[in-house]
PQR file with spaces between the fields and no chain letter, atoms N, CA, C, O and H, PARSE charges and radii, in Angstrom:
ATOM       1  N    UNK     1     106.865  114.033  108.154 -0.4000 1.5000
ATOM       2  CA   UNK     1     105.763  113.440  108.913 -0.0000 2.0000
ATOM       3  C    UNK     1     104.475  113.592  108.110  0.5500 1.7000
ATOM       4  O    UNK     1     104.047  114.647  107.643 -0.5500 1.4000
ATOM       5  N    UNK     2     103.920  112.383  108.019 -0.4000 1.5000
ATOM       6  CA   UNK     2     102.595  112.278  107.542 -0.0000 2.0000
ATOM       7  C    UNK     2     101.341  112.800  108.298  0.5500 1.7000
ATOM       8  O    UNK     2     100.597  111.836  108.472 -0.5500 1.4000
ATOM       9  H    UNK     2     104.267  111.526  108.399  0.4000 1.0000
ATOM      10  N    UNK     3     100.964  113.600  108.664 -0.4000 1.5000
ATOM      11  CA   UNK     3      99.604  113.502  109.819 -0.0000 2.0000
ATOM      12  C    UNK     3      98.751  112.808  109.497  0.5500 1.7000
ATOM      13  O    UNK     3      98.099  112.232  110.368 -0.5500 1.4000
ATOM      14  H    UNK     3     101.569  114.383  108.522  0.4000 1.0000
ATOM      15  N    UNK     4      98.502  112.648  108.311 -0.4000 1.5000
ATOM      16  CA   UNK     4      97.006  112.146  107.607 -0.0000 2.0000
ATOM      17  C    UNK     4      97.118  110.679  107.921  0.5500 1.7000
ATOM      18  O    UNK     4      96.135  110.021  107.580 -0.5500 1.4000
ATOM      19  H    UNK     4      99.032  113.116  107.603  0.4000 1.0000
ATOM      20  N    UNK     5      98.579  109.707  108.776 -0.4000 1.5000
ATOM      21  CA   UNK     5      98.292  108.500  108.762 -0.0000 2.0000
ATOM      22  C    UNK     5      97.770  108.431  110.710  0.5500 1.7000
ATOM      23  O    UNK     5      97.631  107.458  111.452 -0.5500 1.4000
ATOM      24  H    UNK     5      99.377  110.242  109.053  0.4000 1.0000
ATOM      25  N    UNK     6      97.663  109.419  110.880 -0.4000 1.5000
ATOM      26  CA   UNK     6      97.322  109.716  112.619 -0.0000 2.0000
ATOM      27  C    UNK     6      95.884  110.823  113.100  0.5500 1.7000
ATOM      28  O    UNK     6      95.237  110.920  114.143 -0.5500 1.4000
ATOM      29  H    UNK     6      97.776  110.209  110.277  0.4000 1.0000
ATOM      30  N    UNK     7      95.813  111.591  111.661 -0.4000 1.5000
ATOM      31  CA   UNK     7      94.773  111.963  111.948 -0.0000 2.0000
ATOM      32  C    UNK     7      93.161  112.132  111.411  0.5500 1.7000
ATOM      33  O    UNK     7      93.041  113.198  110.808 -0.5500 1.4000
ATOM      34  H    UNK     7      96.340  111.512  110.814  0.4000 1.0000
ATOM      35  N    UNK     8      92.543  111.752  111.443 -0.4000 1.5000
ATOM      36  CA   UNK     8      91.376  112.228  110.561 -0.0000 2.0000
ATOM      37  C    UNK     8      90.219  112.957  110.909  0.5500 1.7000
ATOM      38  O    UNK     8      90.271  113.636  111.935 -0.5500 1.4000
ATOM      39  H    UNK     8      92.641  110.886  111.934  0.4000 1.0000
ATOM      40  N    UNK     9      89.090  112.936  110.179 -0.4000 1.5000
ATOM      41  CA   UNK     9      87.514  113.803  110.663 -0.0000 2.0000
ATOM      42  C    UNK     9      86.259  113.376  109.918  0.5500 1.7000
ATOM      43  O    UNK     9      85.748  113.492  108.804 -0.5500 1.4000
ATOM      44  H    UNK     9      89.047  112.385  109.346  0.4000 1.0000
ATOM      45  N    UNK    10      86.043  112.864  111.010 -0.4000 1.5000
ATOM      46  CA   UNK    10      84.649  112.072  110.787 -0.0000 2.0000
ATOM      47  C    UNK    10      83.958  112.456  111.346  0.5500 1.7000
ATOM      48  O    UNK    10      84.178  112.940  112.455 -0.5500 1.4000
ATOM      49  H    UNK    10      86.458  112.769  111.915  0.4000 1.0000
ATOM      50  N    UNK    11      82.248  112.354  110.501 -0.4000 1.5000
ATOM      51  CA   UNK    11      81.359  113.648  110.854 -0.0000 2.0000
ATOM      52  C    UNK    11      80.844  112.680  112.216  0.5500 1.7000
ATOM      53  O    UNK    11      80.109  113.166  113.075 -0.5500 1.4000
ATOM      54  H    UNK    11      82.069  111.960  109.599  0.4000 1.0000
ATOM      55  N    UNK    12      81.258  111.480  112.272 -0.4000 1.5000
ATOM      56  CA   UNK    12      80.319  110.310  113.376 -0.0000 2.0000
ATOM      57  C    UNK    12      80.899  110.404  114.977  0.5500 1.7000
ATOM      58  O    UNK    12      80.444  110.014  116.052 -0.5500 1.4000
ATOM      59  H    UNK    12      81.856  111.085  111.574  0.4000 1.0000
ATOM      60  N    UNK    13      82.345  111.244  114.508 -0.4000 1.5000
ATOM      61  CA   UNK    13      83.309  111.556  115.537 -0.0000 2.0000
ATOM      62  C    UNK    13      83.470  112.479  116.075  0.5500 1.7000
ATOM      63  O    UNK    13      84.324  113.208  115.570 -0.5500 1.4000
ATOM      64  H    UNK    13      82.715  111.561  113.635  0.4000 1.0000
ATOM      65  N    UNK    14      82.710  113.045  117.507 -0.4000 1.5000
ATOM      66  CA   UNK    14      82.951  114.449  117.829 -0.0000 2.0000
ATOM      67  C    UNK    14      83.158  115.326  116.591  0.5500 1.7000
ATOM      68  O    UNK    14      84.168  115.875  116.151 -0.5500 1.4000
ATOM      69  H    UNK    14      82.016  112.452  117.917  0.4000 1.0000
ATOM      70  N    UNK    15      81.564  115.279  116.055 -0.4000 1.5000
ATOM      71  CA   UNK    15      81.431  115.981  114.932 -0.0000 2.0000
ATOM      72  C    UNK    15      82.104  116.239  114.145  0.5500 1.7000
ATOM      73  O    UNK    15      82.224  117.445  113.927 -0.5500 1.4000
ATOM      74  H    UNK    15      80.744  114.833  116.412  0.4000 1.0000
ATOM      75  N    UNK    16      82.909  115.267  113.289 -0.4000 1.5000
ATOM      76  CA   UNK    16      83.482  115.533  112.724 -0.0000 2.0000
ATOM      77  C    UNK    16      85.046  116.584  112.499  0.5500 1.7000
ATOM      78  O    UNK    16      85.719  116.992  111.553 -0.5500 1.4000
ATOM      79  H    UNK    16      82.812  114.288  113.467  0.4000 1.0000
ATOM      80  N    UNK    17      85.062  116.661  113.790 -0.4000 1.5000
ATOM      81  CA   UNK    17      86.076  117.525  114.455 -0.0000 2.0000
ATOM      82  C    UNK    17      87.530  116.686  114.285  0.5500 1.7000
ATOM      83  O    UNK    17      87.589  115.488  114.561 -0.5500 1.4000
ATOM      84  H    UNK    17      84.515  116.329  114.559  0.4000 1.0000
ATOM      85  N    UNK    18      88.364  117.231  113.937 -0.4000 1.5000
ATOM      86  CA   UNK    18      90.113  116.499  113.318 -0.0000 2.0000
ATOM      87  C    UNK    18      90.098  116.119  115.082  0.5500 1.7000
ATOM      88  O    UNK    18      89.953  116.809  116.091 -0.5500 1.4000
ATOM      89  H    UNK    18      88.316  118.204  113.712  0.4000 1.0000
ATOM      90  N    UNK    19      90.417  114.087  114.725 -0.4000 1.5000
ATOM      91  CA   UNK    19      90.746  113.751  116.225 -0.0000 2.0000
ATOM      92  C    UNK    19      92.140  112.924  115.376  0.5500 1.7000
ATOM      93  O    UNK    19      92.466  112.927  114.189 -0.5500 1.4000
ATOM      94  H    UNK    19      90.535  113.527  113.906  0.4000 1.0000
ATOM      95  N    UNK    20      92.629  112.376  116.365 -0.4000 1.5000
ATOM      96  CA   UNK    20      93.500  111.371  116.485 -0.0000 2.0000
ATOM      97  C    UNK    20      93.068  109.938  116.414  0.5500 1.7000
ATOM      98  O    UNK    20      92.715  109.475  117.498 -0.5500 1.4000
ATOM      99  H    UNK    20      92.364  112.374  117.329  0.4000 1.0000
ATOM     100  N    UNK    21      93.006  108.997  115.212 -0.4000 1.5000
ATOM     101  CA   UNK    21      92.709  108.242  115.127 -0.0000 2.0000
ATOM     102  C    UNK    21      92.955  106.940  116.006  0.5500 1.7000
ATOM     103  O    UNK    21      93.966  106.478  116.534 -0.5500 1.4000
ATOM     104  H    UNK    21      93.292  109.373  114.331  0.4000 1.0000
ATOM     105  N    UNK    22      91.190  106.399  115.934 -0.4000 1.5000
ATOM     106  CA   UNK    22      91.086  105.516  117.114 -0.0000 2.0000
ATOM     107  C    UNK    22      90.957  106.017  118.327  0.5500 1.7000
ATOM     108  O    UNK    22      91.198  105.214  119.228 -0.5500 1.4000
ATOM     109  H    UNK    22      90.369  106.775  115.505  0.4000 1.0000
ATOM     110  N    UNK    23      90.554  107.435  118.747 -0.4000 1.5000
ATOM     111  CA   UNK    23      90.582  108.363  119.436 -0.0000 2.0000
ATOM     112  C    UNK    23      89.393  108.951  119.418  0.5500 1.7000
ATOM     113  O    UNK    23      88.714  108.658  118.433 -0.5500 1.4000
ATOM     114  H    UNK    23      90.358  108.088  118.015  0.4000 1.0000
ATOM     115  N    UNK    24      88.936  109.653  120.147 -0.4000 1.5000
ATOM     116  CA   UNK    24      88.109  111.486  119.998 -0.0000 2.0000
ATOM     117  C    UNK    24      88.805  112.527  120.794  0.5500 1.7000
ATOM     118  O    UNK    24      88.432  113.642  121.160 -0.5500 1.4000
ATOM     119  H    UNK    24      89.488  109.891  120.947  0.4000 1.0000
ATOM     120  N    UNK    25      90.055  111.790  120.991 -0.4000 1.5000
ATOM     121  CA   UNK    25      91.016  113.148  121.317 -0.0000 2.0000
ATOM     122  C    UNK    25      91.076  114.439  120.073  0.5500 1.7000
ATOM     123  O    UNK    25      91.677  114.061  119.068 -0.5500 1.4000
ATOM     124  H    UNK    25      90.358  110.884  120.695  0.4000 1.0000
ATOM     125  N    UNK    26      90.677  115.528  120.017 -0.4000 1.5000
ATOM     126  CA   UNK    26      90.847  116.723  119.649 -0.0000 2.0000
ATOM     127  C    UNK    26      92.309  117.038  119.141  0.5500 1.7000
ATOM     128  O    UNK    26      93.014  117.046  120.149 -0.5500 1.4000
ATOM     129  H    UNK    26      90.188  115.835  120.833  0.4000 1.0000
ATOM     130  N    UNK    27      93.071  117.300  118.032 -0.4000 1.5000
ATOM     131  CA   UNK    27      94.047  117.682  117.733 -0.0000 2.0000
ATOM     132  C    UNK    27      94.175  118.948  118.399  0.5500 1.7000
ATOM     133  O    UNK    27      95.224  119.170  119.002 -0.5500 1.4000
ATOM     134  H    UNK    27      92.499  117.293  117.212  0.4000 1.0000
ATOM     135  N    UNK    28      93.228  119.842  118.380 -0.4000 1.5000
ATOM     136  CA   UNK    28      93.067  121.246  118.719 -0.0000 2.0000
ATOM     137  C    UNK    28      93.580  121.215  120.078  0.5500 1.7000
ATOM     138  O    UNK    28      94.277  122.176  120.401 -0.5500 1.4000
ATOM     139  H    UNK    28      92.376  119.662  117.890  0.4000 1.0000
ATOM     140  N    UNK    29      93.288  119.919  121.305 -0.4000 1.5000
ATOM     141  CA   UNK    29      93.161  120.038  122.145 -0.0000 2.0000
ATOM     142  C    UNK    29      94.776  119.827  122.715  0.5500 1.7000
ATOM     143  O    UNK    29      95.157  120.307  123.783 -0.5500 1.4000
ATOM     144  H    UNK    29      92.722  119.138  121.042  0.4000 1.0000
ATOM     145  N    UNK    30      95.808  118.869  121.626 -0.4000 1.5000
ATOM     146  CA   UNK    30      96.997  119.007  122.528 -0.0000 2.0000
ATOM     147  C    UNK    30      97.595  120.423  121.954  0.5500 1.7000
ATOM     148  O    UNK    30      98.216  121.178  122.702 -0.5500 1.4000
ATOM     149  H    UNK    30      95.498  118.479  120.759  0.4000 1.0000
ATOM     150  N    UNK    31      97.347  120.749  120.480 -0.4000 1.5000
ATOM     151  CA   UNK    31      97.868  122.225  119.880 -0.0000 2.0000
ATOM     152  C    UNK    31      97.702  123.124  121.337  0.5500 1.7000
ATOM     153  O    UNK    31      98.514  123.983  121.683 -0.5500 1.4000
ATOM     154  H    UNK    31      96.842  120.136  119.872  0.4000 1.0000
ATOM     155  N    UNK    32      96.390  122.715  122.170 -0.4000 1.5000
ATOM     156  CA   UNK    32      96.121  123.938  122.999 -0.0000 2.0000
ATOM     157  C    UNK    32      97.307  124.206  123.990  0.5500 1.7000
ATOM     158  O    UNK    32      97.948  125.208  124.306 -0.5500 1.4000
ATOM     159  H    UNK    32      95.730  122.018  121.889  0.4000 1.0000
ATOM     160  N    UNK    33      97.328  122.602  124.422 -0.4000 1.5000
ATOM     161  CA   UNK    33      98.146  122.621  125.284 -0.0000 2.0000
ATOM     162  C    UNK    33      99.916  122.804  125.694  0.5500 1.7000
ATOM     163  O    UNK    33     100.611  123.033  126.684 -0.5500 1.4000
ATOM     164  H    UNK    33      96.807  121.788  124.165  0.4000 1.0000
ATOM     165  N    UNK    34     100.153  122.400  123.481 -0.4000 1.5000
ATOM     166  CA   UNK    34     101.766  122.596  123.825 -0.0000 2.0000
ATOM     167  C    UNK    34     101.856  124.114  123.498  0.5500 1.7000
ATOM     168  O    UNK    34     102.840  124.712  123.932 -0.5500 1.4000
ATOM     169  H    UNK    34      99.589  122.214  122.676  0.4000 1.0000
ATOM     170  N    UNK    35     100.855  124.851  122.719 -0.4000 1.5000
ATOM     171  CA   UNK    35     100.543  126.722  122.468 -0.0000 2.0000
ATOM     172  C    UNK    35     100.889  127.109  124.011  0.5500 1.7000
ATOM     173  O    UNK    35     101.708  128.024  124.096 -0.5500 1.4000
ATOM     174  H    UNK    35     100.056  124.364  122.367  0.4000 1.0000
ATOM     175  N    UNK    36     100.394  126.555  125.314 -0.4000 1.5000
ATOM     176  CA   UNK    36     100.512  127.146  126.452 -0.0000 2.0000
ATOM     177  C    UNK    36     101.466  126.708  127.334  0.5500 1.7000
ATOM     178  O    UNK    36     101.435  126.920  128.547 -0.5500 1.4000
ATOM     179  H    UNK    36      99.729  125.812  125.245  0.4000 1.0000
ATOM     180  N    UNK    37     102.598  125.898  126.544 -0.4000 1.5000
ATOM     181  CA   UNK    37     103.837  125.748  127.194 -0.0000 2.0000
ATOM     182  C    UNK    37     103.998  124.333  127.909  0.5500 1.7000
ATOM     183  O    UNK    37     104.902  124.057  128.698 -0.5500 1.4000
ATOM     184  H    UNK    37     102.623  125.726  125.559  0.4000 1.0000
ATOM     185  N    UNK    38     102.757  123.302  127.416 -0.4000 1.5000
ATOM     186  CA   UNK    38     102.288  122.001  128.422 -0.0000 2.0000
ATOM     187  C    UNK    38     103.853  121.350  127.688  0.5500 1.7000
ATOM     188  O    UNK    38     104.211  121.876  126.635 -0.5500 1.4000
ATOM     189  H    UNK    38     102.023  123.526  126.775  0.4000 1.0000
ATOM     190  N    UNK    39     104.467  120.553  128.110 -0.4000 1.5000
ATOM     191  CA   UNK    39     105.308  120.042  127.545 -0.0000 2.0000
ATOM     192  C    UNK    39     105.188  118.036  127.413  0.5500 1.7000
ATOM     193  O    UNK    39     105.098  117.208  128.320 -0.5500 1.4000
ATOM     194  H    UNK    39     104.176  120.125  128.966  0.4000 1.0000
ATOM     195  N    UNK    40     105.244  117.836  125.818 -0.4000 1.5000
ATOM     196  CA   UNK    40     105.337  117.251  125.562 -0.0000 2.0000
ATOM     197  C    UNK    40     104.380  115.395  126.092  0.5500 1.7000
ATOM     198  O    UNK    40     103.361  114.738  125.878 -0.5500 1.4000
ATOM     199  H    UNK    40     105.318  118.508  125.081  0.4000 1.0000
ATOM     200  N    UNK    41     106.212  115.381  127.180 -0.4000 1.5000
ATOM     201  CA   UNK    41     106.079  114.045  128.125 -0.0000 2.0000
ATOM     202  C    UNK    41     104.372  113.993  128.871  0.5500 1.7000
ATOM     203  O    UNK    41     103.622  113.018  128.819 -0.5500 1.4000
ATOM     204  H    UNK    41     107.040  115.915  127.354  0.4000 1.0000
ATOM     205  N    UNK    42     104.028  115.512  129.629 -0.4000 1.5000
ATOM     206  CA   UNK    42     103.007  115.590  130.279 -0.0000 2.0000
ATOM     207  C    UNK    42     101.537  115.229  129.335  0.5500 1.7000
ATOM     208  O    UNK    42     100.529  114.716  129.820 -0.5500 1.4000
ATOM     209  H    UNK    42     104.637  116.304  129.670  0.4000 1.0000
ATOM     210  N    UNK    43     101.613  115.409  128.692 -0.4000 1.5000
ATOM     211  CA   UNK    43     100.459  115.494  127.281 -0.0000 2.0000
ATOM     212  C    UNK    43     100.274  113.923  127.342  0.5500 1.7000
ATOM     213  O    UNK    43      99.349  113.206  127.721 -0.5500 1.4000
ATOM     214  H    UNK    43     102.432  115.826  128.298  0.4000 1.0000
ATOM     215  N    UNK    44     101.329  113.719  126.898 -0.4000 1.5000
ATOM     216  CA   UNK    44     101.381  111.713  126.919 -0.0000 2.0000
ATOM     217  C    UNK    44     101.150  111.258  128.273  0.5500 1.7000
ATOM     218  O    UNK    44     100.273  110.397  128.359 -0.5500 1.4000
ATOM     219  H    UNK    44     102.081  114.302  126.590  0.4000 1.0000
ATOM     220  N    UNK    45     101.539  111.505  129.031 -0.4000 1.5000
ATOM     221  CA   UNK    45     101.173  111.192  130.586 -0.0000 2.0000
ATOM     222  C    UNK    45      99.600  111.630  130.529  0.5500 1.7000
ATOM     223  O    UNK    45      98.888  110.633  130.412 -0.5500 1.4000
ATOM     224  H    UNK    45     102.251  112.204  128.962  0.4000 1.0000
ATOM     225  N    UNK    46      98.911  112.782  130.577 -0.4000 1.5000
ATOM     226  CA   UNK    46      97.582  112.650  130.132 -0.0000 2.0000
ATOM     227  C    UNK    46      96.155  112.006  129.698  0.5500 1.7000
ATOM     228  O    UNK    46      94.989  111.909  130.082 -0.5500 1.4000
ATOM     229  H    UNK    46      99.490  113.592  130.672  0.4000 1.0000
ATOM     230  N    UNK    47      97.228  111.545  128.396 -0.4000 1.5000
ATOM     231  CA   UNK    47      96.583  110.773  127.490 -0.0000 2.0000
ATOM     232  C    UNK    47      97.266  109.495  127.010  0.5500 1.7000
ATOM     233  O    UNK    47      98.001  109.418  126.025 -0.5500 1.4000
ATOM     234  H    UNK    47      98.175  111.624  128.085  0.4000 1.0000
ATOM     235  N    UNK    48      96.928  108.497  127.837 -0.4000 1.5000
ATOM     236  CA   UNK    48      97.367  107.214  127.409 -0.0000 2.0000
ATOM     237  C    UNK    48      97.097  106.504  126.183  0.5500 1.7000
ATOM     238  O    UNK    48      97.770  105.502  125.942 -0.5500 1.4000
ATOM     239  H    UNK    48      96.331  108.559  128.637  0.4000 1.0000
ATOM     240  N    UNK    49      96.469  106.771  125.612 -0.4000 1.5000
ATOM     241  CA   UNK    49      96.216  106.269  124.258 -0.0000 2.0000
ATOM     242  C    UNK    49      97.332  107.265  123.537  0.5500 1.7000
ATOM     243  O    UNK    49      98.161  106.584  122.934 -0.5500 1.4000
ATOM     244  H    UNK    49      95.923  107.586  125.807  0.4000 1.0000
ATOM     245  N    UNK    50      97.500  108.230  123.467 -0.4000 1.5000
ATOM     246  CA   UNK    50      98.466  108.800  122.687 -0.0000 2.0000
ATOM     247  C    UNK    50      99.869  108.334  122.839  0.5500 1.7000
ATOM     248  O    UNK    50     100.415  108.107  123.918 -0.5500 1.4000
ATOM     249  H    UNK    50      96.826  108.784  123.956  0.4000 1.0000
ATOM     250  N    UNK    51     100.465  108.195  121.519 -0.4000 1.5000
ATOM     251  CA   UNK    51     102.277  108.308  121.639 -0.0000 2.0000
ATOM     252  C    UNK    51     103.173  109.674  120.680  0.5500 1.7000
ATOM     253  O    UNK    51     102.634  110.578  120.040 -0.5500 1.4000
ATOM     254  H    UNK    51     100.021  108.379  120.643  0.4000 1.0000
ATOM     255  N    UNK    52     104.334  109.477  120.823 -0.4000 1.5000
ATOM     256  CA   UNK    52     104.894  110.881  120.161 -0.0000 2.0000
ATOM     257  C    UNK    52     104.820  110.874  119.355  0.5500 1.7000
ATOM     258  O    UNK    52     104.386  112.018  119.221 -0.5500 1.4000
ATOM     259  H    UNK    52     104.772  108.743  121.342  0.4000 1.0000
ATOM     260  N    UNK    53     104.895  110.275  117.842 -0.4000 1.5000
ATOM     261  CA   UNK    53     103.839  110.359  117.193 -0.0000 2.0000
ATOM     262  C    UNK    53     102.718  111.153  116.611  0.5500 1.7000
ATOM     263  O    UNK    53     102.596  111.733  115.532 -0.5500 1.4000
ATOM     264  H    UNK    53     105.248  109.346  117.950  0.4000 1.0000
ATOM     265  N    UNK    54     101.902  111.001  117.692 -0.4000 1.5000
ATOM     266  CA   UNK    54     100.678  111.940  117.369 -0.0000 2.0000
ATOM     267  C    UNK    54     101.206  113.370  117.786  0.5500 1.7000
ATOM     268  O    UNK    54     101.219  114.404  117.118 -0.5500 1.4000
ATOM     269  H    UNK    54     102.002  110.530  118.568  0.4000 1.0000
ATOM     270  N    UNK    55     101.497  113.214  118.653 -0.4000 1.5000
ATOM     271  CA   UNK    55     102.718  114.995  118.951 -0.0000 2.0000
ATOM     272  C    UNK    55     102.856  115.671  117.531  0.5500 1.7000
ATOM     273  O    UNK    55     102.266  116.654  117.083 -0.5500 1.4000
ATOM     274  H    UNK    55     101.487  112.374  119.195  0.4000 1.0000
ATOM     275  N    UNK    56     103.791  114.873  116.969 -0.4000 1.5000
ATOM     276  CA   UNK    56     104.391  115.427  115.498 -0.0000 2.0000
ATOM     277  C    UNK    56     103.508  115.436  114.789  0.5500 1.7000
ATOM     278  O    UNK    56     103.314  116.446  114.112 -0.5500 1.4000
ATOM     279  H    UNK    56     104.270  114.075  117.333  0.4000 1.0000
ATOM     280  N    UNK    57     102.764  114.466  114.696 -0.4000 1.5000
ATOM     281  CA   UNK    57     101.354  114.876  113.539 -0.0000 2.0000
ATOM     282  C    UNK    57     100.726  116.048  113.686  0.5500 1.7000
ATOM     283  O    UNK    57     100.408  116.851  112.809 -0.5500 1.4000
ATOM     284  H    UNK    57     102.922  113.646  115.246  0.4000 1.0000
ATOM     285  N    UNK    58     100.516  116.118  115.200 -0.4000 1.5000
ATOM     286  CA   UNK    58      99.679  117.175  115.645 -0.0000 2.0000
ATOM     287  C    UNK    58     100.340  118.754  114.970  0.5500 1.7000
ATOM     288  O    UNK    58      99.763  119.582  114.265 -0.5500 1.4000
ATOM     289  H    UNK    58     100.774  115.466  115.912  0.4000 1.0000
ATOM     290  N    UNK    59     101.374  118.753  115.362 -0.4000 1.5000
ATOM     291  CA   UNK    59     102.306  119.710  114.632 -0.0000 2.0000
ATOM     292  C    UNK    59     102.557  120.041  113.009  0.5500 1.7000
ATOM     293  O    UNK    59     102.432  121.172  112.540 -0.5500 1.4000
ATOM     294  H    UNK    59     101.843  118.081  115.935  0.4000 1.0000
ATOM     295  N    UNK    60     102.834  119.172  112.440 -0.4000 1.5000
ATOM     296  CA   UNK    60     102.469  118.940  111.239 -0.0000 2.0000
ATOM     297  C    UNK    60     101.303  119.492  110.774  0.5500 1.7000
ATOM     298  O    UNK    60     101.177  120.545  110.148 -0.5500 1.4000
ATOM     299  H    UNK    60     102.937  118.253  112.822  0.4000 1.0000
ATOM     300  N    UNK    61     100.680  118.920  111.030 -0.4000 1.5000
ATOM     301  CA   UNK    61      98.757  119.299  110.725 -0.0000 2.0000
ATOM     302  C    UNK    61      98.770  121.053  110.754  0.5500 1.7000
ATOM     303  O    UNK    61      98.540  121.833  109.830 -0.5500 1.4000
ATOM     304  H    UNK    61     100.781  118.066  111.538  0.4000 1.0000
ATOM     305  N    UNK    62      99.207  121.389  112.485 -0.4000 1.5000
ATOM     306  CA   UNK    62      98.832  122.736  112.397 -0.0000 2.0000
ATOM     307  C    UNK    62     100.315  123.606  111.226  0.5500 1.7000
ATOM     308  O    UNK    62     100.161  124.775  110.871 -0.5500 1.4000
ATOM     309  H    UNK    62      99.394  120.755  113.236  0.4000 1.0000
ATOM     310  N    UNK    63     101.385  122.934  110.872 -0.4000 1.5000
ATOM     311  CA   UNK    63     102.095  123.508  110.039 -0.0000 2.0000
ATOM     312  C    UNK    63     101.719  123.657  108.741  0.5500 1.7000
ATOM     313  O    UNK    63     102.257  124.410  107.930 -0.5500 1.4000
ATOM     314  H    UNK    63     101.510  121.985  111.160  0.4000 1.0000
ATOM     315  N    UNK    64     100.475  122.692  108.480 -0.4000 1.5000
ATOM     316  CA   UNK    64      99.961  122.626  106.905 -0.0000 2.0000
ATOM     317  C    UNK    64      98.993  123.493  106.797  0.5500 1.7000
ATOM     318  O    UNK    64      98.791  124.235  105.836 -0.5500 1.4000
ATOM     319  H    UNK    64     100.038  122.080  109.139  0.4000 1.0000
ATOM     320  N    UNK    65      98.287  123.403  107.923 -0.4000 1.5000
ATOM     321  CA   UNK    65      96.870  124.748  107.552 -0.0000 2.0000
ATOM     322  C    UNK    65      97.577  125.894  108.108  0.5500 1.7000
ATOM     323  O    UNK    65      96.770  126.774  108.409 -0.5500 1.4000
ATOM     324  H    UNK    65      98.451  122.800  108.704  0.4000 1.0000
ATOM     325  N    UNK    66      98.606  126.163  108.319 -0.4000 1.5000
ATOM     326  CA   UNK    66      99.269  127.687  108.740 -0.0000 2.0000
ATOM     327  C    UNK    66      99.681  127.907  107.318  0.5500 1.7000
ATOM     328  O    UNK    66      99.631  129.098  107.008 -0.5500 1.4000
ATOM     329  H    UNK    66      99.262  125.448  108.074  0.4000 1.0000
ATOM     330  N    UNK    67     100.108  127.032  106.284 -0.4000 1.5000
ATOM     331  CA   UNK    67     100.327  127.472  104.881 -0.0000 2.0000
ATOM     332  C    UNK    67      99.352  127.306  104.121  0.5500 1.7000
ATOM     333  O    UNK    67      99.320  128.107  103.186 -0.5500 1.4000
ATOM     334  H    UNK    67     100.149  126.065  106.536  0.4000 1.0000
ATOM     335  N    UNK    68      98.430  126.469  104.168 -0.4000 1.5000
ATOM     336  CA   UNK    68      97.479  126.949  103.125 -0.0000 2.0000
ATOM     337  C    UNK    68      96.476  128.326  103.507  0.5500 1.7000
ATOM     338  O    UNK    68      95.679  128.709  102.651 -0.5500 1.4000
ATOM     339  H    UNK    68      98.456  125.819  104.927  0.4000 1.0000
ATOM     340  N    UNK    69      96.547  128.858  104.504 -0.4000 1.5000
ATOM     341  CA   UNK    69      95.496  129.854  104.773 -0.0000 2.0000
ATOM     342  C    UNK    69      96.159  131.353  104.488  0.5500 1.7000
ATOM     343  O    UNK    69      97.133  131.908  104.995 -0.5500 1.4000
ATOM     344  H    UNK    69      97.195  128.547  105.199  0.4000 1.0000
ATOM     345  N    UNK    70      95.583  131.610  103.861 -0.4000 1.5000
ATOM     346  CA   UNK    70      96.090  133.258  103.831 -0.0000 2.0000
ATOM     347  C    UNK    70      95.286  133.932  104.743  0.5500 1.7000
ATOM     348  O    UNK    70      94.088  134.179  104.612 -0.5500 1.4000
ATOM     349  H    UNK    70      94.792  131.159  103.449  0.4000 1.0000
ATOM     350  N    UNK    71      96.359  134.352  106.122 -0.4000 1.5000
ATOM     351  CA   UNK    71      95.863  134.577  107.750 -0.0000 2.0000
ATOM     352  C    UNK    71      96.309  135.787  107.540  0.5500 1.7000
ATOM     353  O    UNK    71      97.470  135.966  107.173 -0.5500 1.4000
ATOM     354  H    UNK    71      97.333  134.151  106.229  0.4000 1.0000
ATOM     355  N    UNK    72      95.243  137.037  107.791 -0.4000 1.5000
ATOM     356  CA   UNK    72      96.038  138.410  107.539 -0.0000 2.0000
ATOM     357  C    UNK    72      96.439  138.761  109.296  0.5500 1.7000
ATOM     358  O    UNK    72      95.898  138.691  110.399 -0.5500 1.4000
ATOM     359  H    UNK    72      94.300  136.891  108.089  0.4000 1.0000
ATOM     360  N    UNK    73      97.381  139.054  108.855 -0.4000 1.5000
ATOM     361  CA   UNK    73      98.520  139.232  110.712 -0.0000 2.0000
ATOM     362  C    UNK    73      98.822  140.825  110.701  0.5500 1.7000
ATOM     363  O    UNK    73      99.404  141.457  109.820 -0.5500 1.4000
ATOM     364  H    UNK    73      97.821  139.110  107.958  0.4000 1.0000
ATOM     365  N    UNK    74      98.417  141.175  111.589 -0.4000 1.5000
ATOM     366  CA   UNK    74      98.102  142.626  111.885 -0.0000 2.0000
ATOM     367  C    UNK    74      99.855  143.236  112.406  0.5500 1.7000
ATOM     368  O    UNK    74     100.587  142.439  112.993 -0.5500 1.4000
ATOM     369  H    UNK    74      97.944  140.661  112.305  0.4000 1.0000
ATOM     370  N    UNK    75     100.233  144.344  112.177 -0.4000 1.5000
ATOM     371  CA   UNK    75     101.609  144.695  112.284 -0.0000 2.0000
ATOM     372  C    UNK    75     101.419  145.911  113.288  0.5500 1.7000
ATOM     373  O    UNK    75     100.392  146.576  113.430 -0.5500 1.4000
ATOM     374  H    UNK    75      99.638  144.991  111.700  0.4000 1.0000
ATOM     375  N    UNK    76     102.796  146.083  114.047 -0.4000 1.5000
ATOM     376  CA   UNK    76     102.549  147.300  115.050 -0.0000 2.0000
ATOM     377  C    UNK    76     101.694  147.654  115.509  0.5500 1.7000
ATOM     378  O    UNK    76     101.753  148.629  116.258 -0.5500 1.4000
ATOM     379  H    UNK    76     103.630  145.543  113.932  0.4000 1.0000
């Protein structure tokens, strides 16, 4: 999955904040919601402009900056 053909950040766009293109839906904002167990179908029910699709991008996206960041993760 490509994200970069679903998502971008433009400074003209909710500040420049990563939306969903053709959107100012927030990537952050469905991450929030499938992080807290929202599932899927409901997200799209939500948000009518969105399709699954942007789901996987959304995922994607947060799978690419989980590897480029060296996130120090605290143990025991």
């Amino acid at each position: 999955m490509d994200w970069r053909l679903y998502i971008a950040a433009d400074p003209a766009i909710v500040h420049g904040t990563a939306c969903f293109n053709g959107t100012r839906i927030p990537v952050s904002v469905v991450l929030d919601k499938l992080a807290y167990g929202e599932m899927p179908e409901r997200i799209l029910e939500q948000y009518a402009s969105l399709r699954q699709e942007h789901i996987l991008a959304a995922l994607a996206y947060a799978a690419d900056l989980a590897r480029e960041r060296a996130n120090e993760i605290p143990t025991g």
